[in-house]
C-alpha positions in Angstrom: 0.0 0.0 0.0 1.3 3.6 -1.2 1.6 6.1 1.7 0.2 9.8 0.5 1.3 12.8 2.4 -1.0 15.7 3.9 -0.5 18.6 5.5 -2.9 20.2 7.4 -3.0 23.8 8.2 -4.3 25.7 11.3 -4.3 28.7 13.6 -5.5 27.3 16.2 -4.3 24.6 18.6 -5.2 20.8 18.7 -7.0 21.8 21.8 -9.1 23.7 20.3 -10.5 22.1 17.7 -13.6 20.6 19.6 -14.9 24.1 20.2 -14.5 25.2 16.6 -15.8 22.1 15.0 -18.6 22.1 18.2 -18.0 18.5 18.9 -15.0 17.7 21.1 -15.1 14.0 20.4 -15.4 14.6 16.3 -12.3 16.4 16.9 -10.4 13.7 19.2 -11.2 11.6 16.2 -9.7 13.7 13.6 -6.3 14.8 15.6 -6.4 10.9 16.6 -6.1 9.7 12.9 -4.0 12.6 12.0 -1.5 12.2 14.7 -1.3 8.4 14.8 1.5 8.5 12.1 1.9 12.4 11.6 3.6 15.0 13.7 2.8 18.4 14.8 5.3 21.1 13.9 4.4 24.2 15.4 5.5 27.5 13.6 6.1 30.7 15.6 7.0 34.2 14.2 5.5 37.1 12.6 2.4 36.6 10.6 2.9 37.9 6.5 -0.7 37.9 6.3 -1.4 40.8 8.3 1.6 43.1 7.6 
């Protein structure tokens, strides 16, 4: 079986996620499968978005 990669974007935390999608387990679900064989890289810095 062929392995794709994803990347998944956000602004908020992992912990979060339950309030934004309103359902906390949905989102235990989702970071569950995500994480299982991903890995969290959290970027820090100035936003070029918002100059």
């Amino acid at each position: 079986m062929a392995f794709k990669a994803i990347i998944v974007t956000s602004n908020k935390e992992p912990a979060t996620w339950g309030g934004v999608l309103h359902d906390p387990d949905l989102a235990d679900a989702i970071l569950d499968r995500l994480i299982e064989r991903g890995e969290i890289i959290h970027l820090k810095g100035k936003s070029y978005r918002n100059p």
